[in-house]
C-alpha positions in Angstrom: 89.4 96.4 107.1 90.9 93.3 105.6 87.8 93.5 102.9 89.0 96.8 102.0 92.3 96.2 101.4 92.1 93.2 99.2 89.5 95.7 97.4 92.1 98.3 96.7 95.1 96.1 96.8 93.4 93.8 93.9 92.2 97.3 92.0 96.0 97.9 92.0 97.1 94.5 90.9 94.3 94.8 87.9 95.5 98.3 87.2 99.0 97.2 86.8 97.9 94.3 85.0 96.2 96.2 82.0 99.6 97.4 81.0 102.1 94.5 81.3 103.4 92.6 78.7 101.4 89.0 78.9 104.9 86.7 79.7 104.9 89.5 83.1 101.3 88.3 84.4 103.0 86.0 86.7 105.2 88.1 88.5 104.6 88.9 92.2 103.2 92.5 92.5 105.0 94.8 95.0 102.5 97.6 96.3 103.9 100.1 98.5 101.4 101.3 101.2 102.4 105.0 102.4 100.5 105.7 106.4 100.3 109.0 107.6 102.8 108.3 110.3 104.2 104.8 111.3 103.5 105.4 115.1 99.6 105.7 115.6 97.7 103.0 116.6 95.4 103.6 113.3 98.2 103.2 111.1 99.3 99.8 112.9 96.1 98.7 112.2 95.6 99.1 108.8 99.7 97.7 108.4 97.9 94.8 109.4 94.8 94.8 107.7 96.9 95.6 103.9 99.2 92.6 105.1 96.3 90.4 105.6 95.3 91.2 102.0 98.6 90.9 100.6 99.2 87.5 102.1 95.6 86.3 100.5 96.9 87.6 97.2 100.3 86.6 97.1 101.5 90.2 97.4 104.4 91.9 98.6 103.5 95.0 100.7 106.4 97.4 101.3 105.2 99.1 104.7 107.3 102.9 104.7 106.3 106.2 106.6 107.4 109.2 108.3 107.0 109.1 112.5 104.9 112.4 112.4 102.0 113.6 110.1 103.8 116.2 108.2 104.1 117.0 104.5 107.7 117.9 104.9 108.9 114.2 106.5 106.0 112.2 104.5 107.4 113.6 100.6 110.9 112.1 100.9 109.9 109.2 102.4 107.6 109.2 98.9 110.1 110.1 97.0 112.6 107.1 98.1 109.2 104.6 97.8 108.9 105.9 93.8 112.4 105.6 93.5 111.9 102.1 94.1 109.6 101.4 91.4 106.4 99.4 93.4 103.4 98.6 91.2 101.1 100.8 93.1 101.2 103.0 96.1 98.8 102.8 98.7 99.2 106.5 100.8 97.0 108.6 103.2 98.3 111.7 102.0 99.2 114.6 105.2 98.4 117.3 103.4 95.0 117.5 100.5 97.4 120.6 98.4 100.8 119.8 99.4 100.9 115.9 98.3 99.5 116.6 94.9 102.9 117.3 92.8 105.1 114.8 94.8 102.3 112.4 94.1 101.7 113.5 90.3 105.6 112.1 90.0 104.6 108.5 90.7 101.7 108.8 88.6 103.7 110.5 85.7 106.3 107.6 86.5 103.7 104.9 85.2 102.5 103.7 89.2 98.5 103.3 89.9 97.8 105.6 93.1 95.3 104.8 95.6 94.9 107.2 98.3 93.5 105.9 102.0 91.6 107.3 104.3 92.6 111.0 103.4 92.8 112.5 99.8 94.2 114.7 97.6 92.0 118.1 96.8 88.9 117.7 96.7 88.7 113.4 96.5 86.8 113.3 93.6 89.5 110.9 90.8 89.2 110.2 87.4 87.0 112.8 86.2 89.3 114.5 83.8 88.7 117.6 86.0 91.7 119.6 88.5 94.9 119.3 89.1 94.5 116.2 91.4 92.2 113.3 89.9 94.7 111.2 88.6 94.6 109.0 91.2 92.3 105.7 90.2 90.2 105.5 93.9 89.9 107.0 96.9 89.1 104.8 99.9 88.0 105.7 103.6 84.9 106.3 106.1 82.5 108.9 105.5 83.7 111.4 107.3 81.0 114.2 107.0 78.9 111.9 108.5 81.2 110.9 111.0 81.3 114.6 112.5 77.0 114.7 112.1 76.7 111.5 114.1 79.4 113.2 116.7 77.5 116.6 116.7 74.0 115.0 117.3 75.5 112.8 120.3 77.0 115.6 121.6 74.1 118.0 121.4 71.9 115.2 122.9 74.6 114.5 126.1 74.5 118.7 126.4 70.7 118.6 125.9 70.4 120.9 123.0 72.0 124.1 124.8 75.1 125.3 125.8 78.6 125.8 124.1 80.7 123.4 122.4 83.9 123.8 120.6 86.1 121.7 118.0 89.6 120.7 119.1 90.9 119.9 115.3 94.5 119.0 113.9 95.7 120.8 111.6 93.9 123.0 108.6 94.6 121.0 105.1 93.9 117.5 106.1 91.0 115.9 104.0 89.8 113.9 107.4 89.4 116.4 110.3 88.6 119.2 107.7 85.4 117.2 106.7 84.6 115.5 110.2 84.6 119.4 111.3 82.7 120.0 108.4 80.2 117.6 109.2 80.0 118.4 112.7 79.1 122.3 112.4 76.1 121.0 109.5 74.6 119.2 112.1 75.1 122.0 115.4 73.3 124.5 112.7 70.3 122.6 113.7 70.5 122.9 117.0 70.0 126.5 117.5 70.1 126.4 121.4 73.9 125.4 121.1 76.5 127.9 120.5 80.1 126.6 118.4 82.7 128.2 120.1 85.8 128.7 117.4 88.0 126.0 116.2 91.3 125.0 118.5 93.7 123.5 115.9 96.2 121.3 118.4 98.9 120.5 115.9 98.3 116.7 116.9 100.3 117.9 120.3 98.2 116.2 123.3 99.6 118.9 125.6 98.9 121.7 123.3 95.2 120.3 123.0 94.9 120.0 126.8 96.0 123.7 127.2 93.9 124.8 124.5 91.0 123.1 127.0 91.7 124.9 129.9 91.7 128.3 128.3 88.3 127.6 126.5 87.0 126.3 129.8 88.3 130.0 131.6 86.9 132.2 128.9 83.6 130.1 128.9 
């Protein structure tokens, strides 16, 4: 974790860098690091691991989010970030289609964007393709795989029959969409195991535990 965010945190420094004025290469850098909600345990992590980083580089990290993983409370708190002009913003965007324009304004307002852990449609920056490449990288876990590894462990504790369903978040997030994605490649192959459809929980552990009990009635 701490690898990866000097990684990206030095990408953003260089990024910057290639754009200032030569008497401004000695200032301290400012990057602003967006999480998808400030409560999760994740989040608190990687606070950590970007602070690590920006203490070995002499950074300062500007640590701002919404308490929920939701479009509508993560744009303002973007909005007051770009207002405060940081040299680069560090966010794991809530939404793949929803972050795209709020996101194009730090871009359009000269700041380097580095998207974490999710992404903005389809992921794929810098190819001079789609609305949303304009972000310079793109850094996270392979999360199609993630859902293949998940599927085959699952099919093996099941012993390749039965009936298993996904308990996802929310359509639109880059993560769970491709974890799910990645997980109904890998059932395909398993022909004696039947995917129930997708529950989508809203991140509500009650809602998911309900969602549970009615799958477990009807199956």
């Amino acid at each position: 974790m701490r690898k990866i965010f000097a990684a990206f945190a030095a990408l953003a420094i260089s990024a910057s860098a290639l754009t200032a004025p030569a008497h401004a290469q000695d200032k301290k850098y400012t990057i602003a690091l967006i999480p998808g909600l400030t409560t999760d345990g994740f989040y608190i992590t990687m606070r950590k691991g970007a602070q690590a980083a920006a203490d070995a580089l002499g950074v300062n990290l500007v640590f701002q989010g919404a308490p929920e993983f939701n479009p509508v409370t993560q744009v303002p708190v973007l909005d007051a970030v770009i207002a405060k002009k940081p040299d680069a913003i560090l966010i794991a965007p809530t939404d793949k289609a929803q972050l795209v324009e709020p996101l194009r304004k730090a871009n359009d307002a000269g700041i380097p964007v580095i998207t974490v852990d999710t992404f903005i449609g389809t992921g794929s920056y810098q190819t001079g393709a789609g609305d949303a490449d304009f972000p310079l990288s793109y850094i996270a876990s392979d999360n199609v795989l993630g859902g293949e590894i998940a599927a085959r462990a699952l099919a093996k504790a099941v012993g390749d029959k039965g009936k298993v369903y996904v308990s996802n978040v929310k359509p639109g997030i880059s993560t769970t969409d491709q974890r799910e994605q990645g997980f109904k490649q890998e059932m395909a192959k398993h022909p004696g195991i039947t995917v129930l459809e997708t529950q989508f929980n809203d991140n509500d552990a009650n809602k998911a535990a309900s969602q549970l009990q009615a799958v477990f009635a009807r199956n």
